[in-house]
Residue, then its C-alpha position, 0 to 999 in steps of 0.5 A: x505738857x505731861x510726860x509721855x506714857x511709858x510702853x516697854x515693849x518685849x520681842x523676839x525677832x524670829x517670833x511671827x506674832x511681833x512681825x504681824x503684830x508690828x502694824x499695832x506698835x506702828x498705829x499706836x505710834x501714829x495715833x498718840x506721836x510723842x504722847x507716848x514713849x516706846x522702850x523696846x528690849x529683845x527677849x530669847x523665845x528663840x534663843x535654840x531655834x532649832x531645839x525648839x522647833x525640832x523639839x515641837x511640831x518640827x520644821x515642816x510642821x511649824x511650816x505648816x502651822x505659820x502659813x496656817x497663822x498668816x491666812x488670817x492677817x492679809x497685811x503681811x505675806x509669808x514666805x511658803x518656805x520660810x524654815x524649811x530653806x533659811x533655818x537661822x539656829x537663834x535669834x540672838x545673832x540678830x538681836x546682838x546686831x541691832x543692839x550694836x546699832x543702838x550702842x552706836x546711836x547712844x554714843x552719837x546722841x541720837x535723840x530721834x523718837x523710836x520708829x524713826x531710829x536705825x535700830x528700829x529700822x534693823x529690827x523690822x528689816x531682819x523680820x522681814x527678810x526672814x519672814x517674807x523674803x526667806x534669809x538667814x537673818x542670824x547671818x552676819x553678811x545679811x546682817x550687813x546687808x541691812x546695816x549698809x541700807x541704813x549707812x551704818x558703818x560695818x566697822x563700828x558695828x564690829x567694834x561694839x561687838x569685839x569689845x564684848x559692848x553688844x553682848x552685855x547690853x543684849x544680856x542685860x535685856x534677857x535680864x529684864x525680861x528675866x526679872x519682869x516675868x516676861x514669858x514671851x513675844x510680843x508683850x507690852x508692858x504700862x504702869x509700871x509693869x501692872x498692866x501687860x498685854x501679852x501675845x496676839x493682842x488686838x489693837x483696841x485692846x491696846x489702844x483702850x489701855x493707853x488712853x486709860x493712862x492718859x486720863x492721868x487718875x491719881x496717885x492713890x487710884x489704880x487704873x480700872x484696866 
C-alpha cells in the first residue's frame, strides 16, 4: 500500500473560519481514512486577541461582522454574544494547552489516526466553547473542564507545562509557520509545501488536490493542481 498523503494543516483556535472550516478536514478524513495523514500545527493570528481586534473593527464590530459570516454556514451556530462577554486575551493559552496533551500521548504511544486523539478532541472542544457556548477558553479551569471530559489527568498536563515541555513545543509550531510562510488560519499545506489552500476554501477544492496526489504522478512530473 502506498504511503499516505501528507496535509500539515495550520490554525488558529480563536479563528472562526477553522471552526467553520472543520466540517472540510473532518469529510476528508471520512472520504480518503488512512489514504491520507493529517499533521496538525497551531499558528498565532490571535496571539494579542485584544490588540487585533480593538486595533480593527472593535469587539462590537468584529461582533457584528462573525454573526455577519455565520449567516452563510447553517452547520455551525454562533453564540450572539461571542467577544462581547468571554474576551480571552490570546489564543496561546489554549494552544499551550492542547500541546500539553499531545506531549502526553507522545510519551504513551499513542498511535491513534488524528481525529481520534485527545489532542484533537481539545482543540474542537476549546472552539466550540468559545464559539458556540461564549467561554474564556484562555482560562485554565475551562481548560480543565475539557481536560476532565477527556480523562486526562490535570496533574500531567500541569507537568508538561512547568517543565517549560509545552511551551517549547507550542514555539516550535509558531517557528514552522514562521519558516513556511504561513500567513494565517486555516491553511492546508500538500506536496511538500507546493500546494496550500489557504483561508475559506470550499471542500472540493480540497478534495479536487488530494486526489490530484493520489494518482501518484512521477518523481519528475509536477501536480497540474
Amino acid at each position: 500500500m502506498p504511503a499516505p498523503i501528507k496535509i500539515t494543516y495550520y490554525s488558529d483556535i480563536l479563528c472562526v473560519w477553522a471552526w467553520i472550516g472543520q466540517r472540510r478536514l473532518d469529510q476528508l478524513v471520512t472520504k480518503f481514512g488512512d489514504r491520507i495523514e493529517i499533521e496538525s500545527h497551531f499558528c498565532s493570528v490571535f496571539s494579542d486577541a485584544w490588540g487585533k481586534i480593538e486595533g480593527g473593527k472593535g469587539f462590537d464590530g468584529f461582533n457584528a461582522h462573525l454573526c455577519e459570516v455565520v449567516t452563510q454556514f447553517p452547520h455551525v451556530e454562533l453564540n450572539p454574544r461571542v467577544w462581547l462577554e468571554a474576551r480571552p486575551r490570546s489564543s496561546a493559552s489554549a494552544h499551550l494547552f492542547v500541546k500539553a496533551i499531545e506531549l502526553i500521548e507522545t510519551e504513551d504511544g499513542v498511535a491513534l489516526p488524528w481525529p481520534e486523539r485527545a489532542s484533537a478532541k481539545a482543540a474542537w472542544a476549546l472552539r466550540c466553547r468559545f464559539f458556540e457556548q461564549g467561554q474564556d477558553i484562555s482560562s485554565y479551569e475551562v481548560q480543565c473542564t475539557i481536560a476532565d471530559a477527556l480523562g486526562v489527568a490535570r496533574a500531567r498536563i500541569e507537568e508538561k507545562l512547568c517543565t517549560s515541555e509545552a511551551i517549547t513545543a507550542l514555539l516550535r509550531d509558531y517557528q514552522t509557520c514562521s519558516d513556511h510562510a504561513i500567513k494565517g488560519s486555516p491553511t492546508f499545506v500538500m506536496n511538500e509545501g507546493r500546494q496550500r489552500l489557504f483561508g475559506n476554501v470550499g471542500y472540493r477544492l480540497i478534495e479536487a488536490n488530494v486526489l490530484e496526489l493520489l494518482r501518484n504522478p512521477p518523481e519528475d512530473q509536477a501536480s497540474w493542481c
